[in-house]
KEZA-802987 format. One record per residue (C-alpha): residue in three letters; z, y, x. Coordinates in steps of 0.1 Angstrom, whole numbers, padded with zeros to 4 digits, always signed. Example, Ala and Ser with C-alpha at 12.3 -4.5 7.8 and 13.67 -1.06 7.14 Angstrom:
BEGIN
ala+0078-0045+0123ser+0071-0011+0137
// end
This chain:
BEGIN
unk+1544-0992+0257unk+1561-0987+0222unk+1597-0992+0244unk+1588-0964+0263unk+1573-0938+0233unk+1610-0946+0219unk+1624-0937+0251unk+1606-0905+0255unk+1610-0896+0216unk+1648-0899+0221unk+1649-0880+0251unk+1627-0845+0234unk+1652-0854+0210unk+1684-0851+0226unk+1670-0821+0248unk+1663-0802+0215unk+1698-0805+0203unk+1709-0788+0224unk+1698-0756+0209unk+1718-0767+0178unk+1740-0744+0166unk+1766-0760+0154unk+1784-0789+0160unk+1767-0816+0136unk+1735-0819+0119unk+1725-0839+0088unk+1711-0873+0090unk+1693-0900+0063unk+1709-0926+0046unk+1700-0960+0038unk+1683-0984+0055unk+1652-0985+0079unk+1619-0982+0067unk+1635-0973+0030unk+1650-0940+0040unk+1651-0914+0009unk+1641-0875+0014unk+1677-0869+0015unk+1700-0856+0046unk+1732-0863+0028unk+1749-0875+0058unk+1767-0851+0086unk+1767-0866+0127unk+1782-0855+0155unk+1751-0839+0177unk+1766-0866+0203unk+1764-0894+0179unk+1726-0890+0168unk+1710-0920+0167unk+1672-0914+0175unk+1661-0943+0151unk+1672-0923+0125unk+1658-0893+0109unk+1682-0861+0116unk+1678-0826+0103unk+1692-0798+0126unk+1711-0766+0110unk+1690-0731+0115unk+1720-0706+0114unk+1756-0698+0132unk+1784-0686+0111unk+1798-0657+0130unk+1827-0644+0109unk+1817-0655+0075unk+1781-0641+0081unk+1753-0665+0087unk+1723-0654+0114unk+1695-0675+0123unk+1690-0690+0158unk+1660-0713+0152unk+1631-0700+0123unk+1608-0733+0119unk+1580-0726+0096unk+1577-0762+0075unk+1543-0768+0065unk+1541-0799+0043unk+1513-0823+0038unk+1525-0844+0011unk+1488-0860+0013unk+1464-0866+0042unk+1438-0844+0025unk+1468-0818+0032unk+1465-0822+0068unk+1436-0799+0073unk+1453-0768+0056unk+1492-0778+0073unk+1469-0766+0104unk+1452-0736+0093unk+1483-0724+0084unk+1506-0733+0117unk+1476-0713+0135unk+1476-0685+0112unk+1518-0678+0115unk+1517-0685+0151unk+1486-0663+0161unk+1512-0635+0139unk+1542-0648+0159unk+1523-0643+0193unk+1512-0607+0183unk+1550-0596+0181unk+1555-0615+0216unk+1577-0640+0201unk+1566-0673+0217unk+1558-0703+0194unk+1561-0738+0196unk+1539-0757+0175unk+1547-0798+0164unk+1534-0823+0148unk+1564-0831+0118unk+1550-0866+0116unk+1523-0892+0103unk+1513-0870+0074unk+1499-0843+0091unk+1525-0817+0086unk+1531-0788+0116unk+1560-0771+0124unk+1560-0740+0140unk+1591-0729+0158unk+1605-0700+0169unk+1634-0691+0184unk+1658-0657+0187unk+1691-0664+0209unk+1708-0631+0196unk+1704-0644+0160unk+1690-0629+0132unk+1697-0619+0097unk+1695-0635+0065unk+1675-0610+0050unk+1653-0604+0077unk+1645-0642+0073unk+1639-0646+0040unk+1617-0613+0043unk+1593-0636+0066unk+1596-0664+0044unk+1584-0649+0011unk+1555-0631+0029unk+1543-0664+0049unk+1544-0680+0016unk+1525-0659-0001unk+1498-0664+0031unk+1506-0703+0037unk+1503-0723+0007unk+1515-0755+0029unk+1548-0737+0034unk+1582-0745+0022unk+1604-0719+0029unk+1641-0735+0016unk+1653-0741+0047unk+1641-0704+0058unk+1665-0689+0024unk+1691-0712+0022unk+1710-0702+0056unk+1745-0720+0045unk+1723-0756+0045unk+1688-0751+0053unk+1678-0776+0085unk+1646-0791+0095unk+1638-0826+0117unk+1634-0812+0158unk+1615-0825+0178unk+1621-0858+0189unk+1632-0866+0153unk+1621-0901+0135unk+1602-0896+0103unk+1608-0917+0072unk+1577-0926+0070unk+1574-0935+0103unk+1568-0922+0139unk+1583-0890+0152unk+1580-0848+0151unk+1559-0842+0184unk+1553-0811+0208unk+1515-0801+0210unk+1514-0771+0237unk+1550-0777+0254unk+1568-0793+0273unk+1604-0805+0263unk+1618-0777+0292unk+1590-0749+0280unk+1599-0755+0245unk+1636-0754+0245unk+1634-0724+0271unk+1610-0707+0245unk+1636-0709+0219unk+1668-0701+0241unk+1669-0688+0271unk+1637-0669+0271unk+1634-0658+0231unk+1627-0628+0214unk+1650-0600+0203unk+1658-0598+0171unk+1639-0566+0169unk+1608-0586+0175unk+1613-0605+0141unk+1618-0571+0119unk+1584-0564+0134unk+1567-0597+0125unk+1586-0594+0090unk+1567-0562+0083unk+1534-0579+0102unk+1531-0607+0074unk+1543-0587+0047unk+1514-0557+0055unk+1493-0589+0055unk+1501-0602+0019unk+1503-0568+0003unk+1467-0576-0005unk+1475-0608-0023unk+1493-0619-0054unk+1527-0630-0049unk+1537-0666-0062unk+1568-0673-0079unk+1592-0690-0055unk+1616-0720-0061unk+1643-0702-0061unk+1648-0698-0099unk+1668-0721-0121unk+1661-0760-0115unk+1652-0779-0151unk+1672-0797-0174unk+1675-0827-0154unk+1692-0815-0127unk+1724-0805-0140unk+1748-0807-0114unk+1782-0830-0118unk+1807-0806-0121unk+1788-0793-0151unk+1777-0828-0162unk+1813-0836-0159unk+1822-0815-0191unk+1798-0842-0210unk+1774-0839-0238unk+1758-0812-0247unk+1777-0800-0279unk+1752-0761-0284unk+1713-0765-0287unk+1699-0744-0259unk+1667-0728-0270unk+1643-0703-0254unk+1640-0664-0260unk+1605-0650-0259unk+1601-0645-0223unk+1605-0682-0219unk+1640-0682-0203unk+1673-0707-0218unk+1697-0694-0243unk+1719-0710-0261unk+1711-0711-0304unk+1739-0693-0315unk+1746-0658-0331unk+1752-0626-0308unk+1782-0612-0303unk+1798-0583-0279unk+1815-0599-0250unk+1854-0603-0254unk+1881-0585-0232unk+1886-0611-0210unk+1849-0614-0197unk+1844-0575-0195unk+1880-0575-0174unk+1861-0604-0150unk+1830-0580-0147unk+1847-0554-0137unk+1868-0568-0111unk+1865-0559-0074unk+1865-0588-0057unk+1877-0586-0017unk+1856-0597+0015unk+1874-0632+0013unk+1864-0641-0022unk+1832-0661-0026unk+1812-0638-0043unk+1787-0660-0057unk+1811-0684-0077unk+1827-0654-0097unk+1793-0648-0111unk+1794-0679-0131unk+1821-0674-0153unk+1812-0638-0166unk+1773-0654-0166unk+1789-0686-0191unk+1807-0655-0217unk+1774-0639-0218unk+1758-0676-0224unk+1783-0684-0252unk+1779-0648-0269unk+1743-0652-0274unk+1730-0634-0248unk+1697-0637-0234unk+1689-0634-0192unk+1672-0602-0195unk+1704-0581-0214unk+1722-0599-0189unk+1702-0587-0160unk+1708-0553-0170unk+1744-0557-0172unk+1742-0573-0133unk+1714-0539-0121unk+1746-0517-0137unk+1768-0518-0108unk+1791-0493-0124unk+1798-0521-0153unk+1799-0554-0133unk+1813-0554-0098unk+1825-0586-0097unk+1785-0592-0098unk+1776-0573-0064unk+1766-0599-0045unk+1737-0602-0070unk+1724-0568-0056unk+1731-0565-0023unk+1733-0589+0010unk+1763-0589+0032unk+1751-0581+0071unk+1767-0593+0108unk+1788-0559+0104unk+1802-0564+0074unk+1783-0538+0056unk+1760-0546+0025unk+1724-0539+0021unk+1704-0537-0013unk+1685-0563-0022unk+1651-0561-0041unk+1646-0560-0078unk+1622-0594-0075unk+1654-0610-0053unk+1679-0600-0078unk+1662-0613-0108unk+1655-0651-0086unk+1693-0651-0080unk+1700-0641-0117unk+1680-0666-0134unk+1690-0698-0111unk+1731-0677-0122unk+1721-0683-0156unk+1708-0712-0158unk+1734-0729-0147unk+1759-0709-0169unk+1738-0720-0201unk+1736-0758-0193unk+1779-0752-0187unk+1785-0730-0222unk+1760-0756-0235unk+1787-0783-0232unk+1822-0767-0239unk+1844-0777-0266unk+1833-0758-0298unk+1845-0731-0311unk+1844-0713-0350unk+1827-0677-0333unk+1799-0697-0320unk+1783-0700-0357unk+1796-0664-0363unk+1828-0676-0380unk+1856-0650-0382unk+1873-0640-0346unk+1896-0619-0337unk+1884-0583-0337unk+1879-0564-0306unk+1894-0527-0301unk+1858-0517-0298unk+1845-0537-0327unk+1875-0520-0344unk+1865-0486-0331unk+1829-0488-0339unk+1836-0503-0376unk+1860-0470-0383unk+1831-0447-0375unk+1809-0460-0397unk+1836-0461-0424unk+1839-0423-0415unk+1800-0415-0419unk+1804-0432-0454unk+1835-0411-0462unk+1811-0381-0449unk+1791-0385-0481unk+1754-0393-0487unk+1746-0353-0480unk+1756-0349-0446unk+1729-0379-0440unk+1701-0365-0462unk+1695-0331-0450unk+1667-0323-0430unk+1683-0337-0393unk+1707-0366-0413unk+1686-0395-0406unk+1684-0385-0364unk+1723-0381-0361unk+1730-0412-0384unk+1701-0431-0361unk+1716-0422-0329unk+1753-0429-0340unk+1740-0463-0346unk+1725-0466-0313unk+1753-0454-0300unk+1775-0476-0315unk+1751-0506-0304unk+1757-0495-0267unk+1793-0496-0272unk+1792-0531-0287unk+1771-0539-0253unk+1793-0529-0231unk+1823-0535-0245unk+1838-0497-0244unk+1836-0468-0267unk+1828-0452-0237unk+1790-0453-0222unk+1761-0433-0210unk+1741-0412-0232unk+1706-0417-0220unk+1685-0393-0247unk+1655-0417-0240unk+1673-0448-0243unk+1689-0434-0277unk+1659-0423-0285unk+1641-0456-0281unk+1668-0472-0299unk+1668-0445-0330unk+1631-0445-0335unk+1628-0414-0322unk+1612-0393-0293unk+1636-0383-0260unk+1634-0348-0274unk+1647-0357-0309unk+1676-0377-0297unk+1691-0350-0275unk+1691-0324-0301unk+1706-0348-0325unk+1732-0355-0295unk+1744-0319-0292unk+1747-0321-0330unk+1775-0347-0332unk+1791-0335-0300unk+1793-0297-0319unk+1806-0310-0349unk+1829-0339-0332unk+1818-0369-0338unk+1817-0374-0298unk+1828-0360-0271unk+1817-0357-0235unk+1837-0376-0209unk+1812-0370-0176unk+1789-0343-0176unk+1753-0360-0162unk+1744-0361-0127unk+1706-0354-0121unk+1710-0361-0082unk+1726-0394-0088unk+1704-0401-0118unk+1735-0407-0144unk+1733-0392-0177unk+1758-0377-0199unk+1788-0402-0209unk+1799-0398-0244unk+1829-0415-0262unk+1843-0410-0298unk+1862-0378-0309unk+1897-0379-0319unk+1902-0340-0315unk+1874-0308-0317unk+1870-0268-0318unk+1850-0260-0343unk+1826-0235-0332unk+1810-0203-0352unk+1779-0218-0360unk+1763-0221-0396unk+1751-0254-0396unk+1781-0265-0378unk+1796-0303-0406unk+1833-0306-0392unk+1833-0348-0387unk+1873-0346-0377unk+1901-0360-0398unk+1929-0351-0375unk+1930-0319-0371unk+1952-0290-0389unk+1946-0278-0424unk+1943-0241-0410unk+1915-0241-0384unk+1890-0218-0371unk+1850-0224-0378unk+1826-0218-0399unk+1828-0241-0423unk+1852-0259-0439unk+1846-0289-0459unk+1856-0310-0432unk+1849-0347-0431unk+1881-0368-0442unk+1891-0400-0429unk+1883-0431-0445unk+1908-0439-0471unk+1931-0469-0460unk+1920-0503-0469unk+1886-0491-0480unk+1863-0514-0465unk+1835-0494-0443unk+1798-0501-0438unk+1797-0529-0411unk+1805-0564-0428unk+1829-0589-0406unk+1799-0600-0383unk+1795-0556-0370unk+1765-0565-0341unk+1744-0585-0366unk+1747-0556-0388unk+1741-0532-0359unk+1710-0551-0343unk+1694-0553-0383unk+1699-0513-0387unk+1684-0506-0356unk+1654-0526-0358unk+1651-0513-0393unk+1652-0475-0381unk+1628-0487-0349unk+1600-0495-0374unk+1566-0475-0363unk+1558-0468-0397unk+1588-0443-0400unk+1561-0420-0382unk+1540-0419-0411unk+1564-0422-0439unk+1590-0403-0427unk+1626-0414-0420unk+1640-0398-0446unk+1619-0430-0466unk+1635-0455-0440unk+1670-0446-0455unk+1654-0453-0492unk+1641-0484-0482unk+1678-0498-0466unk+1693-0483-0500unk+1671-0504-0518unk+1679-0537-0498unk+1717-0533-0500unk+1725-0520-0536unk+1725-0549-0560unk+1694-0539-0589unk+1692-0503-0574unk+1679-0474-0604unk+1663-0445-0594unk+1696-0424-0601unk+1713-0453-0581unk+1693-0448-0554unk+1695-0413-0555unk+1733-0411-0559unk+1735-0433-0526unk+1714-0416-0502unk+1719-0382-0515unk+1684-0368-0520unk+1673-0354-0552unk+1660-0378-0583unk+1625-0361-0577unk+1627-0367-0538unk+1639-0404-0541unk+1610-0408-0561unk+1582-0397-0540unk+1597-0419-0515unk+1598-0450-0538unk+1561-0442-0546unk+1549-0438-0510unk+1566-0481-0504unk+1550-0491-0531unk+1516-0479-0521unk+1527-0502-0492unk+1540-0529-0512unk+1572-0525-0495unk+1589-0522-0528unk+1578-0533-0561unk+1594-0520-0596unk+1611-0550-0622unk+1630-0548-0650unk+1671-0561-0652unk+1688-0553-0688unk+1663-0531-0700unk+1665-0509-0670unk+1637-0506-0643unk+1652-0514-0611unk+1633-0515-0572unk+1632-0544-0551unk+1623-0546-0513unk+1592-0570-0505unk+1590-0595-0474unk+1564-0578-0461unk+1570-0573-0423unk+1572-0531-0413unk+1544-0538-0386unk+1523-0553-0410unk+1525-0516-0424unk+1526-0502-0394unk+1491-0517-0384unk+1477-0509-0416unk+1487-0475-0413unk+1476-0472-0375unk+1513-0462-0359unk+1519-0497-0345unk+1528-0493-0312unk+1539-0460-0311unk+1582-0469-0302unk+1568-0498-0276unk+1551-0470-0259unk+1581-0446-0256unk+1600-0474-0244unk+1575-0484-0218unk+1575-0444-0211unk+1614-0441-0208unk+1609-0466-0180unk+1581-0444-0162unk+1601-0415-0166unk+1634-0422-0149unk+1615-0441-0124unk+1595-0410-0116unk+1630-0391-0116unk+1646-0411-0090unk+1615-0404-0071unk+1617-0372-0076unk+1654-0364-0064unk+1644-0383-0040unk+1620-0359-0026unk+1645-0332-0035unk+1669-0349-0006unk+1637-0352+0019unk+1630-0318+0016unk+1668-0307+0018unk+1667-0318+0058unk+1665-0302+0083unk+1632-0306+0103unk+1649-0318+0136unk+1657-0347+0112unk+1630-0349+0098unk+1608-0352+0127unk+1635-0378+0139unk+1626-0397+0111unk+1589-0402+0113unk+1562-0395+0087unk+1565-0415+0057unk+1545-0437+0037unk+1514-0421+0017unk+1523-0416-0023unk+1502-0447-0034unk+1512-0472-0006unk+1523-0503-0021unk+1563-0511-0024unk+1566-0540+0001unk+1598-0556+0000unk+1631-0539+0014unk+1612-0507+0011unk+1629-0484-0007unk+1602-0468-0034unk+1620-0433-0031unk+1610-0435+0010unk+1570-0428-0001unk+1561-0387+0001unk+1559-0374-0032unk+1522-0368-0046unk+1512-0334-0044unk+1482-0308-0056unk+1461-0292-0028unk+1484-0261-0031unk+1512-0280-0024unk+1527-0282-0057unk+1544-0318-0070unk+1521-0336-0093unk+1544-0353-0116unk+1518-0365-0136unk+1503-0387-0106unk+1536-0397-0097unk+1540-0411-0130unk+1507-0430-0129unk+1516-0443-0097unk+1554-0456-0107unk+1536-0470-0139unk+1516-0494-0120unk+1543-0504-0094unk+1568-0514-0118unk+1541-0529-0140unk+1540-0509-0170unk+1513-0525-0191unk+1532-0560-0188unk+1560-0540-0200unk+1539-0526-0228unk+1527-0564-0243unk+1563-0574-0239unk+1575-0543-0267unk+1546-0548-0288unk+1559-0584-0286unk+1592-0579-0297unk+1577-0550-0323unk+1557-0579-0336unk+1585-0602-0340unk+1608-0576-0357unk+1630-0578-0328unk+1651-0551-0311unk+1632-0531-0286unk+1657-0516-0256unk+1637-0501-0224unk+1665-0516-0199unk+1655-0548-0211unk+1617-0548-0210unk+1600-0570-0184unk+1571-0569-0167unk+1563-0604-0171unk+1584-0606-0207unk+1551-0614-0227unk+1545-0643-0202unk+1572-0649-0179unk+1568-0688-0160unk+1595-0715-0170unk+1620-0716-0139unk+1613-0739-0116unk+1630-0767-0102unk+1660-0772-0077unk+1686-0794-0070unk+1709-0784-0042unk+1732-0811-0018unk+1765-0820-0030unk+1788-0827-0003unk+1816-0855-0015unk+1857-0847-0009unk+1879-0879+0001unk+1909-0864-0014unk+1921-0857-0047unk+1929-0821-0057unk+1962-0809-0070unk+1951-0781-0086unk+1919-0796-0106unk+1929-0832-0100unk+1890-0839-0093unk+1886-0875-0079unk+1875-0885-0047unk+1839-0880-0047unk+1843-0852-0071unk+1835-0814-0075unk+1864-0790-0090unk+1861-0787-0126unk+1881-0761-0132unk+1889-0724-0118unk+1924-0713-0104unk+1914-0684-0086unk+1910-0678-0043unk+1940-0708-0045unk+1917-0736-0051unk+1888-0719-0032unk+1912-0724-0002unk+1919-0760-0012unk+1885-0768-0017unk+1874-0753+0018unk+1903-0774+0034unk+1889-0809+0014unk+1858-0805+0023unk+1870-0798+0062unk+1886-0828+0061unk+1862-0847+0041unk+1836-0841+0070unk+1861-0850+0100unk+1871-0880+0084unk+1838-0890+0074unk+1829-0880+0114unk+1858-0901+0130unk+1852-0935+0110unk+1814-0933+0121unk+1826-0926+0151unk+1850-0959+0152unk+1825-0981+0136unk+1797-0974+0164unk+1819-0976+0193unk+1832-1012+0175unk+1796-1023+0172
// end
């Protein structure tokens, strides 16, 4: 009776593979009745043995492009006392399945209890369409594990037929072996049918919260050997406050060299994903944390060697977006492996902010501030001084970011970044374009939501205005405006007001001039209080001389700290002489009740250009014509929920009962969707801290944000060494030589798998 149970097992299997879609499948080593939970192994689909537990591939490669055939839910029982919710679930997606009139076939995976549930499309689907169904059943199937559902290159899953490790075999319930592989070929669903059921289970967990998938980056112990290979860890990797890896070292701007890699377009033959590493590693060795790099990867104007990271290849060659929460998985697993690499590279003197070689921007960036110092203290101490100086430093701190002295003027982003309102910053703006300190280089584009893109002057007009401060050096002695005491240049080899290490310096100021309490003191105090910290036993007429406010004005500000015991008077050589306290500025701030203030216009600067993209948006909507329109169907109410690959501009725009746009409702609702109070506890975290608060960096979850979970991924062994890397047999490449060795490596790993497939081949046939 066992004899024939074999016999039967062996014959489902070999009738299931024939749906396989390619030409091998993966198969357990090691011996029986010790087999690991690993299919390192590839077998010819003729050469199965059906003692052995096999895996077969989900996807066909069509063209580089990857579309599902076979889409078997997995739902584990790691336990027996599993069994009982394995089911629920297996009747809960194939009762969804069935409603979309995709036929499934339900199996037991083995001795545990597990189910699969398999379902079959003949025309193939895509990628995303998959992982779309995948995400949403897991949110609805706890017993799920969707990797073999999101990893379409590798994922596989035992058929039916199939040994288990454990012991006896994957088994149909309601099907014959005919009726299940006709289900799944000959007679499956369109591909349409599985957009549907995507949308089914995602309109089904809406409702729920949505769990943090294992796609992030895997944990410190599962480094894998091409980044092992580099050997100890030689950087201590500590974590930021949202929880995610960074290495402990000082920031830094990122050199030419990685900005030139980020901005490469990379050609339909390139593997995207492996350029990502190498600009994710400079970022990693420069101190960066995930979230600045995230905003570097959602700028697709500054990275496009990064594009894979926001949109998906399709079967035509075309790319769709993907979805913030996608994005940020495929970022963080990105980074964490590019941390664990920069982690072990040879050391070098920058990483513990030794001298390097300066940067054209870090050059650029250092003679403006030597220009604002050859400016004098007055142009700084009238009644507008401390806005324009606040956003040149902001200003400056974007170009430092990006790596270019030219960048996008976002007034709420400067603003943020000064210490000031949206409103503040953009009058300051025009100020320093009018007296040419910047000029424009892109007017901004509401439609496309750019702003304004500003670089540093080298030439200006002056114009007829009366509080117009001339900031160029270059121009002619004899020049219309009016005014003439024209800001001179920096007199050479006169050192200028950033020290050797400029985005330390930069990231202090502007934390300094983000302080809350400036709302109730003033920021003309603000400029006082840095004047006291840098000058060496600062008198009044000292301090008065170097921020150039009157003795009786510097006064009331000195008063006004100490009330705060921010400063405290002393005596040095029989003079009195201020010191600055330790006393944190949101210590003050609380005391004072402004604390908070700059971590809500952060959070607000968020809302707000979320509600404009909306808006335009609408603006496009209402620009068709209603043939089109009608063509298009009605849309989504205002407050529906996002679900994902819905595109939050698609949802009508909230209106009054007169028909007139309520923007404030349209804020409220964006507020919530992009989850606005979590943003909110992560500024008044970093407020707290005395850390630097940018609104393209806030998080949602940056207060609380989960360690990544873990993941290890197969590693597929070459039998031949490489000229290009000379990586041993065995061995992944170690070292990058551009689409060269990507050809190499494709071709090893080709030959690896034949010749791995012939000598089994030979050694069965012998036996």
């Amino acid at each position: 009776m066992h004899t024939l149970e074999l016999t039967a097992h062996a014959a489902t299997l070999t009738r299931f593979l024939t749906l396989s879609p390619r030409a091998q499948v993966r198969a357990v080593t090691g011996e029986p009745g010790q087999w690991p939970n690993s299919y390192a192994d590839t077998v010819s689909v003729d050469e199965v043995d059906p003692a052995r537990p096999v895996a077969m591939y989900l996807t066909r490669r069509h063209r580089g492009v990857f579309r599902y055939v076979l889409i078997p839910f997995d739902l584990d029982a790691k336990h027996r006392s599993d069994a009982q919710q394995a089911t629920l679930d297996a009747e809960l997606l194939a009762a969804a399945a069935a409603a979309e009139s995709i036929e499934p076939v339900p199996a037991r995976s083995g001795p545990t209890g597990g189910r699969h549930v398999w379902l079959g499309c003949a025309e193939g689907v895509s990628s995303t369409v998959v992982q779309r169904i995948a995400r949403a059943a897991r949110v609805l199937c706890p017993s799920l594990d969707i990797s073999p559902l999101v990893n379409p290159k590798s994922g596989a899953v035992r058929p039916p037929g199939a040994a288990h490790r454990f012991g006896g075999h994957s088994e149909l319930i309601a099907h014959s072996d005919d009726q299940a592989v006709t289900a799944l070929g000959a007679a499956s669903a369109p591909a349409e049918a599985f957009e549907r059921l995507a949308v089914r289970l995602e309109a089904m967990a809406a409702g729920r919260p949505v769990e943090q998938q294992p796609e992030a980056a895997p944990e410190a112990g599962a480094v894998p050997p091409s980044i092992a290979a580099r050997g100890p860890v030689v950087r201590p990797v500590e974590q930021d406050a949202t929880g995610a890896p960074k290495l402990a070292v000082p920031w830094r701007p990122l050199g030419e060299r990685a900005v030139r890699s980020l901005r490469r377009t990379l050609t339909e033959r390139q593997n995207h994903s492996d350029w990502a590493h190498a600009p994710a590693r400079a970022m990693a060795l420069a101190g960066w944390t995930q979230a600045e790099g995230l905003a570097v990867v959602r700028d697709a104007e500054s990275s496009p060697a990064l594009e894979w990271l926001r949109t998906e290849r399709q079967a035509d060659g075309t790319r769709t977006p993907r979805d913030a929460e996608q994005t940020a998985r495929l970022w963080a697993r990105v980074w964490w492996l590019a941390v664990q690499d920069a982690a072990r590279m040879p050391h070098r003197p920058q990483d513990d902010g030794g001298r390097h070689e300066r940067t054209d921007v870090e050059g650029a960036v250092s003679d403006l501030f030597a220009r604002m110092r050859a400016a004098g203290p007055a142009r700084w101490a009238r009644e507008s001084g401390p806005a324009d100086a606040a956003v040149l430093a902001a200003l400056a701190w974007l170009m430092l970011s990006a790596a270019t002295t030219d960048v996008s003027a976002n007034v709420r982003r400067l603003g943020v970044l000064g210490g000031y309102s949206h409103q503040t910053a953009a009058l300051a703006l025009w100020r320093l374009i009018r007296d040419g300190w910047l000029t424009v280089t892109a007017e901004a584009d509401r439609r496309a939501g750019k702003a304004r893109r500003v670089t540093l002057a080298t030439a200006h007009e002056c114009p007829d205005h009366d509080g117009h401060r001339c900031a160029i050096y270059d121009v002619s002695a004899v020049h219309s405006g009016s005014d003439r005491r024209r800001n001179a240049a920096a007199p050479y080899g006169l050192p200028g007001a950033l020290s050797a290490d400029a985005p330390a310096y930069l990231r202090a100021l502007i934390t300094h001039q983000q302080a809350d309490i400036w709302h109730h003191l003033g920021h003309h105090a603000a400029r006082t209080l840095q004047a006291v910290r840098d000058l060496p036993h600062p008198t009044l007429q000292a301090l008065a001389a170097a921020t150039g406010y009157r003795t009786r004005t510097t006064s009331g500000h000195l008063q006004a700290l100490q009330n705060l015991r921010l400063v405290i008077p002393g005596r040095y050589r029989g003079r009195t002489v201020y010191m600055a306290t330790a006393r944190p500025l949101y210590e003050v701030a609380q005391e004072t009740g402004t604390a908070g203030r700059l971590a809500a216009l952060a959070v607000q600067a968020r809302v707000d250009h979320e509600q404009h993209l909306w808006w335009t948006a609408e603006e496009e909507w209402s620009a068709l014509p209603r043939a089109e329109k009608r063509a298009r169907g009605l849309r989504p109410a205002p407050d529906q929920q996002v679900i994902p690959g819905m595109a939050p501009g698609a949802r009508a725009y909230p209106r009054r009962p007169d028909g007139r746009p309520d923007h404030a409702a349209a804020r409220r609702i964006e507020a919530e969707r992009i989850g606005a109070v979590g943003m909110l506890a992560h500024a008044q975290q970093l407020a707290q801290a005395g850390d630097l608060i940018d609104p393209a960096h806030l998080s949602a979850t940056g207060a609380d944000q989960p360690k990544p979970a873990r993941r290890r991924g197969p590693v597929l062994p070459a039998r031949h060494r490489c000229p290009h890397c000379h990586a041993a047999p065995g061995e992944r490449c170690v070292t990058w030589r551009g689409e060269l060795t990507v050809r190499w490596h494709a071709a090893r790993r080709t030959a690896a798998e034949e010749a791995a497939g012939a000598t089994r081949g030979q050694r069965r046939r012998s036996a």
